[in-house]
C-alpha positions as CSV (number, residue, x, y, z in Angstrom):
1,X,12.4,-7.1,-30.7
2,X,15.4,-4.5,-30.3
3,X,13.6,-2.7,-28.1
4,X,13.3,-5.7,-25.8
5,X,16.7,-6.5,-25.9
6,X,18.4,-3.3,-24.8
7,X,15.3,-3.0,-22.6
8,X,16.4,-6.0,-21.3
9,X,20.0,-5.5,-20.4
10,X,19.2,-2.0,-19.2
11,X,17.2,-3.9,-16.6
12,X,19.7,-6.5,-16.4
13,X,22.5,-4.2,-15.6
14,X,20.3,-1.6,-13.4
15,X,20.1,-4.6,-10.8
16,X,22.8,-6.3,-10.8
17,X,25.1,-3.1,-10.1
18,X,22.8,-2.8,-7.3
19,X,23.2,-6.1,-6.3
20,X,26.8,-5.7,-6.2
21,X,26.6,-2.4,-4.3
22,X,24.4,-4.5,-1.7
23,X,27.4,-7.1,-1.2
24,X,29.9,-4.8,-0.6
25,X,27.8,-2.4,1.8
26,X,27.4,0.4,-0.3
27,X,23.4,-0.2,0.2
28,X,22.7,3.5,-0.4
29,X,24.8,4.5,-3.2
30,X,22.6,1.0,-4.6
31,X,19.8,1.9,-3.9
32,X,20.4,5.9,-5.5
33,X,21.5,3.9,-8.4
34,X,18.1,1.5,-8.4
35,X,15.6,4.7,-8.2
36,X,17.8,6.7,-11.0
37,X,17.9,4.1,-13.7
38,X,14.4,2.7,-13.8
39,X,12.8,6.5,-13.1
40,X,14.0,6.7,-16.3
41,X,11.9,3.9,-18.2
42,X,8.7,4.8,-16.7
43,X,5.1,3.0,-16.6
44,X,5.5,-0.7,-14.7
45,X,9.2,0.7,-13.2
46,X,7.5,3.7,-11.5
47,X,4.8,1.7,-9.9
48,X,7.6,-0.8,-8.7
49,X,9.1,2.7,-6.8
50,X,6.0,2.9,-5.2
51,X,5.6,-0.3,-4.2
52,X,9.2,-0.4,-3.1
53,X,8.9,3.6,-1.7
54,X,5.5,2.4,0.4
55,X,7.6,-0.9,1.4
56,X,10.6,0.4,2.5
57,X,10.2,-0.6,6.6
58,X,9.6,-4.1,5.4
59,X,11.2,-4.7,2.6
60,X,14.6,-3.4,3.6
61,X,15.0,-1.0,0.8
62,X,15.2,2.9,2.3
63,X,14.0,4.9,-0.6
64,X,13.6,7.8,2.1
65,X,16.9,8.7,2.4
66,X,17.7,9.2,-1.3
67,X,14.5,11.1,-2.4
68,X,11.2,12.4,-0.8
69,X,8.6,8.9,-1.4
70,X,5.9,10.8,-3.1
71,X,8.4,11.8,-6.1
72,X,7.5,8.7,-7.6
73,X,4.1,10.0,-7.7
74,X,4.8,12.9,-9.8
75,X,3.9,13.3,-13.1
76,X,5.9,11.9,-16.1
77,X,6.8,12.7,-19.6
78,X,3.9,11.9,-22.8
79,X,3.9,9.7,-25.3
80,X,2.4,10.2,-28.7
81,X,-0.9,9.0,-29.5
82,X,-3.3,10.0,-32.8
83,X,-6.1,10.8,-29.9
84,X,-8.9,11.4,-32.9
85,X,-7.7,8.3,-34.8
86,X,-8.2,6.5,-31.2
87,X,-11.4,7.5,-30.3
88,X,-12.8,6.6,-33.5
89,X,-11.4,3.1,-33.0
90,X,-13.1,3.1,-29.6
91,X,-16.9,5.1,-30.2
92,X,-17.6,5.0,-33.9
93,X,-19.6,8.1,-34.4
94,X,-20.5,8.0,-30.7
95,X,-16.5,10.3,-30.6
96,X,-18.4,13.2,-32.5
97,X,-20.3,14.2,-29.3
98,X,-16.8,15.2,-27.6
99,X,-15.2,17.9,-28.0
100,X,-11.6,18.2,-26.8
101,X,-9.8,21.2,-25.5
102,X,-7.0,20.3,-27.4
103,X,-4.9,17.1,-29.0
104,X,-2.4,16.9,-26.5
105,X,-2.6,15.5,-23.1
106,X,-2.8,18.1,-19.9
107,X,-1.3,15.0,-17.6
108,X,0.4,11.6,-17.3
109,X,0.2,8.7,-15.2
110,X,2.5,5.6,-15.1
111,X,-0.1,3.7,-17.3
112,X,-2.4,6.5,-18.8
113,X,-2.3,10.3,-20.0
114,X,-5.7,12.2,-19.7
115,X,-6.9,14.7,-22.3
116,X,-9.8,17.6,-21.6
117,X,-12.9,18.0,-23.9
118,X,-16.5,18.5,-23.4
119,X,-19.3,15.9,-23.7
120,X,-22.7,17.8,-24.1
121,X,-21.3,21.0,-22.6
122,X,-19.6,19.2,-19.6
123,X,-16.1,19.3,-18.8
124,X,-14.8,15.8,-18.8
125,X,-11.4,14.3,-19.1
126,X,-10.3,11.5,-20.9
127,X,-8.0,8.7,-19.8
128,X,-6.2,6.5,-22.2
129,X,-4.2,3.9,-22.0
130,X,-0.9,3.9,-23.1
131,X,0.1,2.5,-25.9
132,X,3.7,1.4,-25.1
133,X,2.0,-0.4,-21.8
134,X,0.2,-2.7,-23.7
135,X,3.3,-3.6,-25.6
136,X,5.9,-3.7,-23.5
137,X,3.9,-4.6,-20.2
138,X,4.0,-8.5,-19.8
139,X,7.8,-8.0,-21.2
140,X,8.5,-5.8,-18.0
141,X,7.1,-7.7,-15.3
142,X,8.9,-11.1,-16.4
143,X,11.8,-8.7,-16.6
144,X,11.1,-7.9,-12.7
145,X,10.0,-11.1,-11.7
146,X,13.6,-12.1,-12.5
147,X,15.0,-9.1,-10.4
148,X,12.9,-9.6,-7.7
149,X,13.8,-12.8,-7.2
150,X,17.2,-12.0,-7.1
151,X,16.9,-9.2,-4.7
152,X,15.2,-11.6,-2.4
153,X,17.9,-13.4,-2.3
154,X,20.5,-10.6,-1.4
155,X,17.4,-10.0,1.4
156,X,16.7,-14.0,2.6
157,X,16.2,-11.9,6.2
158,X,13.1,-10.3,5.7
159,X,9.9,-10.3,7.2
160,X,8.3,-10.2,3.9
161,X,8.5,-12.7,1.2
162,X,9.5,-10.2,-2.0
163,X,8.4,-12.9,-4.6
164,X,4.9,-13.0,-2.8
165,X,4.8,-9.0,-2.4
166,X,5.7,-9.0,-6.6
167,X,3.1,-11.5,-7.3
168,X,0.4,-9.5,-5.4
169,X,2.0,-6.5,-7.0
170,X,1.6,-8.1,-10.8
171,X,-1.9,-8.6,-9.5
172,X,-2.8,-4.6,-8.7
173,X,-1.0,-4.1,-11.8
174,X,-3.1,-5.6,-14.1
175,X,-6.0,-4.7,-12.5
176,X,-5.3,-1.2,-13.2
177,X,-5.1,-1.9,-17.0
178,X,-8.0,-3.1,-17.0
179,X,-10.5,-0.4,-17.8
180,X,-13.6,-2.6,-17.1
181,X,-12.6,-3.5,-13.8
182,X,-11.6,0.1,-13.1
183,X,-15.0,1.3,-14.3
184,X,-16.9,-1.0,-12.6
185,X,-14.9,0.1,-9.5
186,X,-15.4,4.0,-10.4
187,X,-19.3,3.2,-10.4
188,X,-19.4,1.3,-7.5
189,X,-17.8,4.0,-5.0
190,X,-19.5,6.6,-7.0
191,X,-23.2,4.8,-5.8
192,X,-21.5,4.0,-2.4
193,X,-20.2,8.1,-1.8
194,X,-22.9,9.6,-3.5
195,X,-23.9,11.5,-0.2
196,X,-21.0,11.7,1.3
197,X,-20.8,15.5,3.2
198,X,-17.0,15.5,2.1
199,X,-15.7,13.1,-0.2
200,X,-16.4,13.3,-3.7
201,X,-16.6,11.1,-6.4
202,X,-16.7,12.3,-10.1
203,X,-19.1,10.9,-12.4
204,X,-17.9,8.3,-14.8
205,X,-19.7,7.9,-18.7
206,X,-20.1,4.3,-18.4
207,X,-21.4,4.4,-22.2
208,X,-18.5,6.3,-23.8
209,X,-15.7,4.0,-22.1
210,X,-14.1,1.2,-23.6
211,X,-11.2,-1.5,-22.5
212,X,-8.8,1.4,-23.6
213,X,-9.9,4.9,-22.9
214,X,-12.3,5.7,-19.5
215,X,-14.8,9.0,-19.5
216,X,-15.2,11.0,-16.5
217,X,-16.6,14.3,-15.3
218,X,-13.4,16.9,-14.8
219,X,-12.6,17.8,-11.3
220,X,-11.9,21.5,-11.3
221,X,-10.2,21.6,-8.0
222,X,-6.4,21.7,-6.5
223,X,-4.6,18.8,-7.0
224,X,-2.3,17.3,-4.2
225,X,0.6,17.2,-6.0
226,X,0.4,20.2,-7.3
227,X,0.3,21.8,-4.2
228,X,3.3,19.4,-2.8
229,X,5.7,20.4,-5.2
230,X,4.5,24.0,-4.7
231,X,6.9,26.1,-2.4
232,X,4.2,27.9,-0.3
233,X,5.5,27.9,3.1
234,X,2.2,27.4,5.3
235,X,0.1,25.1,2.7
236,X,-3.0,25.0,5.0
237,X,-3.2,28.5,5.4
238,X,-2.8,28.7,1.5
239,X,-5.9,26.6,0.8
240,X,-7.7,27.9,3.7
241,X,-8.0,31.5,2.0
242,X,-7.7,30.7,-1.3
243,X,-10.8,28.0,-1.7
244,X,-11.9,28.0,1.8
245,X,-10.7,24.6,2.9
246,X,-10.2,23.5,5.9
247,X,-7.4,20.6,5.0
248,X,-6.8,18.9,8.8
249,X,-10.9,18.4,8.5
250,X,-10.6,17.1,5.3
251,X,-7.7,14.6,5.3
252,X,-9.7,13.4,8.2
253,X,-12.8,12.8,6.9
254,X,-10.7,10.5,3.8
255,X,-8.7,9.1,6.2
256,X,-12.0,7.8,7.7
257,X,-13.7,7.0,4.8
258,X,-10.9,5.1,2.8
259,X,-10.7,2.7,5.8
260,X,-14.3,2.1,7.2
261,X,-14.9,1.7,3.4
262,X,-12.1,-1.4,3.3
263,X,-14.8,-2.6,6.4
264,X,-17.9,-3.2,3.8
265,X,-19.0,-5.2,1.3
266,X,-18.1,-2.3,-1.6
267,X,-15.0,-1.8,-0.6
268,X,-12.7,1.1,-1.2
269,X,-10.7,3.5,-3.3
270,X,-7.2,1.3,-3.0
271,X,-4.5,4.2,-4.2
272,X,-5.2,7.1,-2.7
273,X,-1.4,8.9,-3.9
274,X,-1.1,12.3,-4.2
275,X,-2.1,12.3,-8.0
276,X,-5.6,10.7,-7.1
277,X,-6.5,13.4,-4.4
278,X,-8.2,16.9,-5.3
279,X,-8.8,19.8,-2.8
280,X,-11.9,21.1,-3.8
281,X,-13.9,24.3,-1.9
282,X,-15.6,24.5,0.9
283,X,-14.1,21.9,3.1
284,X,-14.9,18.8,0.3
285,X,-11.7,16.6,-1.8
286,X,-12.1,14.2,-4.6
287,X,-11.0,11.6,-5.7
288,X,-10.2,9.7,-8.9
289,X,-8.4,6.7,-10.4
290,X,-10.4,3.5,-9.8
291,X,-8.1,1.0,-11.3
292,X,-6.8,-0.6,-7.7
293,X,-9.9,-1.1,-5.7
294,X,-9.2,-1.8,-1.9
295,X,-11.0,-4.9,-1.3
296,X,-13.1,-5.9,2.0
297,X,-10.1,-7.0,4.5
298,X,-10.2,-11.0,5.0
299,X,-8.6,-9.7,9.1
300,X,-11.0,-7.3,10.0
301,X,-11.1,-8.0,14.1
302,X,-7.2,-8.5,13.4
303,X,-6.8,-5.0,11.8
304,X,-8.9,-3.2,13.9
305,X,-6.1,-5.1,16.8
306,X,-3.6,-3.4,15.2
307,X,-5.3,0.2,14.1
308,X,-6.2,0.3,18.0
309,X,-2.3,-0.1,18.6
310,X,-1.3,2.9,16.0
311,X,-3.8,5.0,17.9
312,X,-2.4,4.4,21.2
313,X,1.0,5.2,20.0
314,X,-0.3,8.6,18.9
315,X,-1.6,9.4,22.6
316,X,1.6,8.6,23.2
317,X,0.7,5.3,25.4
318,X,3.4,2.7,22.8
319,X,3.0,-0.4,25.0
320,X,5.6,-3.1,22.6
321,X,3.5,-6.3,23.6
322,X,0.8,-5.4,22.6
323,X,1.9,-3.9,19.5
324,X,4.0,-6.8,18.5
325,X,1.1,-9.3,19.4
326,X,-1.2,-7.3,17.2
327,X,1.3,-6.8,14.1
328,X,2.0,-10.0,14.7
329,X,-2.0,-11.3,14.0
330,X,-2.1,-9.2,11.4
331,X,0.8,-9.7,9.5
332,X,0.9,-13.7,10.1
333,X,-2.8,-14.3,10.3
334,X,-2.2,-18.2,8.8
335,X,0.7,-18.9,11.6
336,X,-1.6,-18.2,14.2
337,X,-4.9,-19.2,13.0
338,X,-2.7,-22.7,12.2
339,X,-2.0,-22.5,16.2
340,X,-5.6,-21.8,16.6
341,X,-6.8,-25.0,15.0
342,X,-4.1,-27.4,16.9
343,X,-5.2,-26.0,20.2
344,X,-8.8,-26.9,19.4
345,X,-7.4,-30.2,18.1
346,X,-5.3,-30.7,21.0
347,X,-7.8,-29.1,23.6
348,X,-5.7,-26.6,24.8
349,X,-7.4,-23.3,23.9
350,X,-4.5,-20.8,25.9
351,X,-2.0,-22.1,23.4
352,X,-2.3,-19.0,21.2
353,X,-2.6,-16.3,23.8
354,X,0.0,-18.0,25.4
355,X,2.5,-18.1,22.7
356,X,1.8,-14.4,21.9
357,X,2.3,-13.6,25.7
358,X,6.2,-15.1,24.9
359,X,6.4,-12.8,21.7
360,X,5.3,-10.1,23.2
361,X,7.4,-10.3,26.0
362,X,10.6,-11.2,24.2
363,X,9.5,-7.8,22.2
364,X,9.5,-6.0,25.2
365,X,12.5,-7.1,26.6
366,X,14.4,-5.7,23.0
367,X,12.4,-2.8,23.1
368,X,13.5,-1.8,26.7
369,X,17.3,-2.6,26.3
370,X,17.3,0.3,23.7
371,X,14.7,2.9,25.0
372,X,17.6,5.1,25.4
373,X,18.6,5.2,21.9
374,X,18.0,8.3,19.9
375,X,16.9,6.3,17.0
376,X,14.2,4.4,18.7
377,X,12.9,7.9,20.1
378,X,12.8,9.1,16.2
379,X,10.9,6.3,15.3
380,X,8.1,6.9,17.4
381,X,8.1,10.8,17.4
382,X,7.5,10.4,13.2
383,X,5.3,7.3,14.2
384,X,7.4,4.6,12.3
385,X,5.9,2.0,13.5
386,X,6.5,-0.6,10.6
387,X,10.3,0.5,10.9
388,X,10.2,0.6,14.5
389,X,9.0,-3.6,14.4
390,X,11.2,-4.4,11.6
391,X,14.2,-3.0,12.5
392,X,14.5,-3.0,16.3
393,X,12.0,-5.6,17.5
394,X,12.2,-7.7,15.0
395,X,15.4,-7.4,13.5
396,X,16.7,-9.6,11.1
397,X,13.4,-11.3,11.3
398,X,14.7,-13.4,14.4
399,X,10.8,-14.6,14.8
400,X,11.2,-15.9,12.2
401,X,8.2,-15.2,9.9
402,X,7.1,-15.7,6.6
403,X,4.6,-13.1,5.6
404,X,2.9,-13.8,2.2
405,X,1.8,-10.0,1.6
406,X,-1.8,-9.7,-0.1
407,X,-1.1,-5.4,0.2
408,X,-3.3,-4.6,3.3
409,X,-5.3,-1.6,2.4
410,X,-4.6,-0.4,5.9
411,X,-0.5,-0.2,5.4
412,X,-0.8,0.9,1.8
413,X,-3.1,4.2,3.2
414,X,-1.1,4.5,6.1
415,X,2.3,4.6,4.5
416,X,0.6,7.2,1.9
417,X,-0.7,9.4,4.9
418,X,1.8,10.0,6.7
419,X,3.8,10.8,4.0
420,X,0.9,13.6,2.6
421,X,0.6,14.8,6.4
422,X,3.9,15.6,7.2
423,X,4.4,17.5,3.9
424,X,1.6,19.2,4.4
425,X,2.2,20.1,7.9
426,X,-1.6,18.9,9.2
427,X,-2.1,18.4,12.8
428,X,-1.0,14.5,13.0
429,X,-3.3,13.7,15.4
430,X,-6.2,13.3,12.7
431,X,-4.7,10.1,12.1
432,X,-5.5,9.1,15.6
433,X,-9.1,10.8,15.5
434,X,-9.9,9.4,12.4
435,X,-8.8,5.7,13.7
436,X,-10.9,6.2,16.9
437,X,-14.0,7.3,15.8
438,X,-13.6,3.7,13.1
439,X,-12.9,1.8,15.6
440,X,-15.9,2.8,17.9
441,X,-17.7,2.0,14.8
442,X,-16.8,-1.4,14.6
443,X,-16.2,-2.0,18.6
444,X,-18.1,-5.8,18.3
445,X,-15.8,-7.5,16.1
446,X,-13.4,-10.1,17.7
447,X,-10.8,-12.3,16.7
448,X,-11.3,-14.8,14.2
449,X,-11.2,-18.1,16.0
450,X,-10.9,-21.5,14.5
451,X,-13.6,-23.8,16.3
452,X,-13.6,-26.8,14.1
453,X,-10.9,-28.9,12.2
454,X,-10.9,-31.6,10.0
455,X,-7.8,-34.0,9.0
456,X,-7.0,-32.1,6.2
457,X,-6.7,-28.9,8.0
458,X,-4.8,-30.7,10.9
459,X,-1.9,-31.6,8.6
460,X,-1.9,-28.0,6.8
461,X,-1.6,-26.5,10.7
462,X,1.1,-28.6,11.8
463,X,3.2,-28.3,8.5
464,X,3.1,-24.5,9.1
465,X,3.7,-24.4,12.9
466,X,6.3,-26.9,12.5
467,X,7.9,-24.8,9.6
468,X,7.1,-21.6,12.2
469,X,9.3,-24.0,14.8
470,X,12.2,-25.2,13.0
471,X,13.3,-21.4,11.4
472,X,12.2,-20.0,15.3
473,X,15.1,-22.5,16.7
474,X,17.8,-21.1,14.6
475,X,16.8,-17.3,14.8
476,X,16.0,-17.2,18.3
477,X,16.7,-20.3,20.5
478,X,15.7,-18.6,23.7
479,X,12.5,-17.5,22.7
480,X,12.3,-21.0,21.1
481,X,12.5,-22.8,24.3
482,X,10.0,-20.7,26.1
483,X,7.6,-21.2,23.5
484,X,8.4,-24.8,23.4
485,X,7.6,-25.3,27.0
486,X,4.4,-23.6,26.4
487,X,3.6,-26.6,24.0
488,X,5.1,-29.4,25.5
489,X,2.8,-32.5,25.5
490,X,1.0,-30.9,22.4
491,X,4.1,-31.2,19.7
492,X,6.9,-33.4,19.8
């Protein structure tokens, strides 16, 4: 119980001298202050950097400018565990067939530390659970909730709803504590990747793991952040020589695979970080962690919209209608499939397309106005797209949306590419190549279309385009008016 209560007004006090740095425009000293304090406790508070690191161009909090994203992926301290008292907890006498390399852990995650051993004369590794997450866990997040709330409060401007984004992020959380889940996951994309020609999934002892400890086969290869935090000048010529590794072909071939995999019924490794990547010889990289699988996206025509306008951005062709028209489909897919349904209801099927055409011009016209500025130029050049949206066409969220974030596989990968790309200094086009050849792929799908309605969806559709209206009106009146026009005769 003492440890809750200073755990408590740690937490309390971490956020509310943020908070008061935020009112007084001190945002970056705030947000130095944020990353600092809860670094320090770990487990749930790291993965809330991540989510906040990965968020940043939405979210309005620039962890970029205080520390490099992917530190919050490196490893942290140990805790002590009784690893032989534990794994006779977990296997009975089933323990005795492993041998370990040693009783301390080699590595550390925010909810696990992994061990080494042998299981019938094959290297495996051994991930346990921490103990202090399964006490303190439920604790913490009700701790955050409370922040969160708060925070998006201090942010009421944003695109993104921050109580939906911590509910979704709760969601991935306990999913990754639970070690069923994660094996069935680990399994599954093991049988889907079994012949992959690249991408290599290790095998996972479905009989020697339990709710609490997971057994797999060790990857001896290079991991990504090991070679990060290295200080080798020219990392591709380093892993070229030294294990023959071609690492432009290979970051392709996972960029590829991690989202044509979000495309199918099995899904898709959902946390590809730099901890859960290996570079392994001969032009092949592994992967492991299974706790956050990347479920089959609900948008797929819509996502495909918006990869399609990423790509064209790296052939240098950035055309801001269509890019706001396709971020907005994908980011709002309720607000427009609502607008879908009333013009089926109201027979006016160009009510949609129409109403984009107004966004997307209204986009284009911001977008123009401040071509010359140097910081619009940056955006694009590092292909900040998110940023880019948020910040200049969309600024201060005068379209007023509310986007209830389920974490799109697609921005969560994204966000962790570019970040592994730049460090690593690959050719940034594979991005672009690895998006093309996906989309040619999956060239048949089209936009989800509502053809049908009942009375029950009629009243959902005009609650949330009347919502859409009302906060359009005071953020934008303009753009309001145009729009309105487009609709006259259908609301009033």
């Amino acid at each position: 119980m003492i440890q809750k209560i200073k755990r408590f007004f740690y937490v309390f006090t971490t956020f509310n001298v943020y908070a008061f740095n935020f009112l007084i425009g001190r945002k970056v000293s705030g947000q130095q202050w944020l990353f600092d304090r809860l670094s320090h406790l770990g487990g749930i508070y790291i993965k809330f950097l991540q989510l906040a690191a990965l968020s940043k161009n939405i979210a309005g909090i620039n962890i970029t400018s205080l520390k490099d994203v992917l530190a919050v992926y490196d490893q942290v301290s140990f805790e002590e565990i009784d690893i032989k008292k534990l794994m006779t907890q977990e296997l009975g006498s089933k323990k005795d067939q492993i041998i370990f390399d040693s009783d301390k852990p080699f590595a550390a995650g925010s909810f696990a530390q992994v061990y080494s051993g042998t299981l019938n004369n094959q290297p495996i590794v051994i991930k346990v659970l921490r103990p202090s997450v399964i006490k303190f866990l439920r604790f913490d997040l009700k701790l955050l909730s409370g922040a969160v709330r708060m925070l998006s409060l201090l942010q009421s401007q944003n695109m993104i709803d921050l109580v939906s984004a911590f509910n979704d992020f709760k969601k991935i959380t306990l999913e990754e504590i639970n070690y069923k889940n994660e094996l069935k996951n680990a399994v599954l994309i093991g049988k889907q990747l079994a012949n992959h020609p690249v991408v290599y999934i290790p095998k996972t002892y479905s009989e020697f793991s339990t709710k609490n400890i997971i057994v797999q086969e060790r990857i001896e290869g290079m991991p990504l952040t090991e070679l990060l935090s290295s200080k080798i000048e020219d990392k591709i010529e380093y892993v070229s020589k030294k294990i023959g590794t071609d690492l432009n072909y290979v970051m392709e071939e996972l960029a590829i695979e991690l989202l044509a995999g979000s495309l199918t019924d099995s899904g898709s490794h959902g946390d590809p970080h730099p901890g859960n990547v290996y570079i392994l010889p001969n032009n092949k990289i592994a992967l492991i962690d299974f706790g956050i699988g990347s479920a089959v996206q609900k948008h797929q025509p819509e996502l495909m919209q918006l990869i399609s306008q990423y790509a064209s951005v790296y052939r240098g062709e950035f055309d801001p209608e269509k890019f706001s028209q396709a971020m907005i489909s994908y980011f709002v897919p309720e607000l427009t499939h609502s607008m879908q349904t009333l013009s089926t209801y109201f027979g006016r099927q160009d009510l949609v397309k129409q109403t984009l055409h107004e966004i997307g011009l209204s986009a284009a016209r911001v977008f123009n106005d401040r071509s010359g500025d140097p910081a619009i130029s940056s955006f694009l050049d590092q292909y900040r797209m998110l940023y880019l949206f948020t910040e200049v066409i969309n600024k201060n969220n005068r379209f007023g949306f509310h986007v209830t974030m389920e974490t799109p596989a697609f921005l969560r990968s994204t966000q962790i590419f570019i970040q592994i790309i730049s460090r690593l200094n690959c050719d940034k086009q594979l991005l672009r190549r690895a998006w093309e050849r996906v989309l040619k792929d999956n060239e048949n799908l089209e936009p989800t279309q509502n053809t049908s309605y009942n009375n029950e969806s009629i009243d959902n559709s005009l609650h949330s385009v009347a919502g859409w209206f009302e906060r359009l009106h005071s953020s934008d009146p303009g753009l309001y008016n145009r729009i309105m026009r487009t609709w006259e005769g259908s609301i009033v």
